[in-house]
DRENKOL-247096 format. One record per atom (N, C-alpha, C): y, x negated, z negated; residue in one letter. Coordinates in steps of 0.02 Angstrom, whole numbers, padded with zeros to 5 digits, always signed. Atoms other than C-alpha are relative to their C-alpha. Layout:
! residues N
YXZA;...
This chain:
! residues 83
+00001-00069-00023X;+00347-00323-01058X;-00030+00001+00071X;+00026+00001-00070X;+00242-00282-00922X;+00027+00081+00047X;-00023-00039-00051X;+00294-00202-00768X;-00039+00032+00070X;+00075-00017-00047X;+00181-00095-00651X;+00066+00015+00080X;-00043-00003-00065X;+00240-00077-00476X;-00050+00056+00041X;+00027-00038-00029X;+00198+00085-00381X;+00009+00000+00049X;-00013+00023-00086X;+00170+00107-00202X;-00022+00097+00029X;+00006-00070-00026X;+00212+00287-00134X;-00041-00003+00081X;+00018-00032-00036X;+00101+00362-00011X;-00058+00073+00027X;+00008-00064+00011X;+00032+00529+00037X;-00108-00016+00006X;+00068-00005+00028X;-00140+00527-00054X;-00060+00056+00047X;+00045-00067-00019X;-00209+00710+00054X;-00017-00033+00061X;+00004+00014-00051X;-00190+00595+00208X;-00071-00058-00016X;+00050+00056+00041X;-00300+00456+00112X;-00084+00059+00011X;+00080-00022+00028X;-00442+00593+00076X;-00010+00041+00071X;+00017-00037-00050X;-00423+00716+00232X;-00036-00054+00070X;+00021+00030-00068X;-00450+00553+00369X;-00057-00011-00002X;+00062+00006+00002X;-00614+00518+00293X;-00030+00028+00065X;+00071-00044-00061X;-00678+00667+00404X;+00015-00024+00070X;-00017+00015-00079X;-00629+00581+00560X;-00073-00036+00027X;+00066+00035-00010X;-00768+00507+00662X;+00018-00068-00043X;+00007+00066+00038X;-00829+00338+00587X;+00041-00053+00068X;-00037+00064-00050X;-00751+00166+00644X;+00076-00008+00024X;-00079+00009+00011X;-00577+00225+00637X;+00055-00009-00040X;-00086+00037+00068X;-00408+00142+00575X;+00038+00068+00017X;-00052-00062+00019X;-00290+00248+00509X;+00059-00037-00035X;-00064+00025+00022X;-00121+00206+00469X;+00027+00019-00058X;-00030-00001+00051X;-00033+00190+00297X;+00059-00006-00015X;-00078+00001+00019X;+00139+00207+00248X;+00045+00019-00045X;+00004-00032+00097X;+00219+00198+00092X;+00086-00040+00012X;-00054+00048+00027X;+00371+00113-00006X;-00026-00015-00098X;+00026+00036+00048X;+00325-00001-00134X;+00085-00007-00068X;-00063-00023+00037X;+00471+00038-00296X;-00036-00049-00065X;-00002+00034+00067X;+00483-00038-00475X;-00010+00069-00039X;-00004-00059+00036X;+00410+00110-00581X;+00045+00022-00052X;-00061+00022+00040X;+00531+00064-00709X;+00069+00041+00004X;-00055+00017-00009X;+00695+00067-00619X;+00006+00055+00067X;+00002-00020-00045X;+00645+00132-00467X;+00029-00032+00072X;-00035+00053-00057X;+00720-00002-00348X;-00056-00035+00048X;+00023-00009-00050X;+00652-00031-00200X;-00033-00083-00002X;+00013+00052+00006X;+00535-00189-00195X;-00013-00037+00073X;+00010+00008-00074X;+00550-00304-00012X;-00027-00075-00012X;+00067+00043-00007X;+00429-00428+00032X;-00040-00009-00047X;+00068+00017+00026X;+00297-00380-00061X;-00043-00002+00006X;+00080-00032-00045X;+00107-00391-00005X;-00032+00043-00004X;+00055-00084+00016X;+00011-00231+00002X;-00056-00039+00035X;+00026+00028-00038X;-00150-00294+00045X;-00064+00052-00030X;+00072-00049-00028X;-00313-00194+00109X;-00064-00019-00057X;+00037+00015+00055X;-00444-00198-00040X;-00060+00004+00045X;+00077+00017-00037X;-00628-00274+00055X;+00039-00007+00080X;-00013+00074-00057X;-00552-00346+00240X;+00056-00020+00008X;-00071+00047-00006X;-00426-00476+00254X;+00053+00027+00044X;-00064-00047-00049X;-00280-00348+00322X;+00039-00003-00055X;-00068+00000+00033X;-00122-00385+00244X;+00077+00023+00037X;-00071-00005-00020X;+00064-00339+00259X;+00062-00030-00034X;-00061-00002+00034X;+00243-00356+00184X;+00029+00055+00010X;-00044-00061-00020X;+00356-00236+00158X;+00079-00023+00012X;-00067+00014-00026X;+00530-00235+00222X;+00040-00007-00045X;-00051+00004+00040X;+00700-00261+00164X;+00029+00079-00040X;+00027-00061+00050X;+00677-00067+00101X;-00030+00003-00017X;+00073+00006+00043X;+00517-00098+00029X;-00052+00042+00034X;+00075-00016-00036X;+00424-00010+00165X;-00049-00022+00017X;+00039+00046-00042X;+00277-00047+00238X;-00032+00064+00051X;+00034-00019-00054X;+00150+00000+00391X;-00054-00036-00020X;+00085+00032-00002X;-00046-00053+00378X;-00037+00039+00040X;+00045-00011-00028X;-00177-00013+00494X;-00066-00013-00038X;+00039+00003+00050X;-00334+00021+00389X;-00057+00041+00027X;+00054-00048+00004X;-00511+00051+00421X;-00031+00060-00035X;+00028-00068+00032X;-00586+00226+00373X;-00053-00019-00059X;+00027+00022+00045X;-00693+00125+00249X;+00037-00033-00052X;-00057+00059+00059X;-00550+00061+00147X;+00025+00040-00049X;-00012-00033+00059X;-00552+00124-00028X;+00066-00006-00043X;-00053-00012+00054X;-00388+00054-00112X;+00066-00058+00052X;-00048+00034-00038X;-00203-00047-00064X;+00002-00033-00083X;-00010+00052+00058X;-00173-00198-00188X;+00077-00014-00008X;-00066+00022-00020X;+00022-00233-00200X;+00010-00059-00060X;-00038+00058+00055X;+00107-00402-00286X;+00048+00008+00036X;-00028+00012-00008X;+00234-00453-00303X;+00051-00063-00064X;-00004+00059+00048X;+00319-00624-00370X;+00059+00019-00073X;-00024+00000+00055X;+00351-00624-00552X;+00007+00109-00043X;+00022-00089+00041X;+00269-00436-00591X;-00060-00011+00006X;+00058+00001+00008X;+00118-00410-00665X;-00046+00087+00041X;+00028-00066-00036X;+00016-00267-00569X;-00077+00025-00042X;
């Protein structure tokens, strides 16, 4: 049985920063859950899809990323789930 793992965060903020000048990071902030169950997943990697910017998320399954304005997607694992 495969298990997807979702990672809440506010999508309007994703499409509205585009319009910012170019060359700027923008901050991300989510909580990474078991779609399933809904339980909160902690230390898992969310990691920046095209430059090597990674995180973990906490012992609530939050996280924080700093993310260039060119950064199209967030990758999350986590051990022993398939994503």
């Amino acid at each position: 049985m495969k298990i997807k793992i979702t990672t809440l965060f506010v999508a309007t903020f994703l499409l509205l920063s585009g319009f910012n000048a170019m060359a700027q990071n923008r901050e991300i902030q989510g909580t990474v859950r078991n779609s399933s169950t809904g339980v909160v997943l902690p230390s898992a990697t969310v990691l920046v899809k095209g430059p090597p910017i990674a995180t973990q998320t906490d012992i609530n399954g939050s996280f924080s990323v700093s993310v260039p304005s060119n950064a199209s997607a967030l990758i999350v694992s986590y051990a022993g789930y398939n994503s």
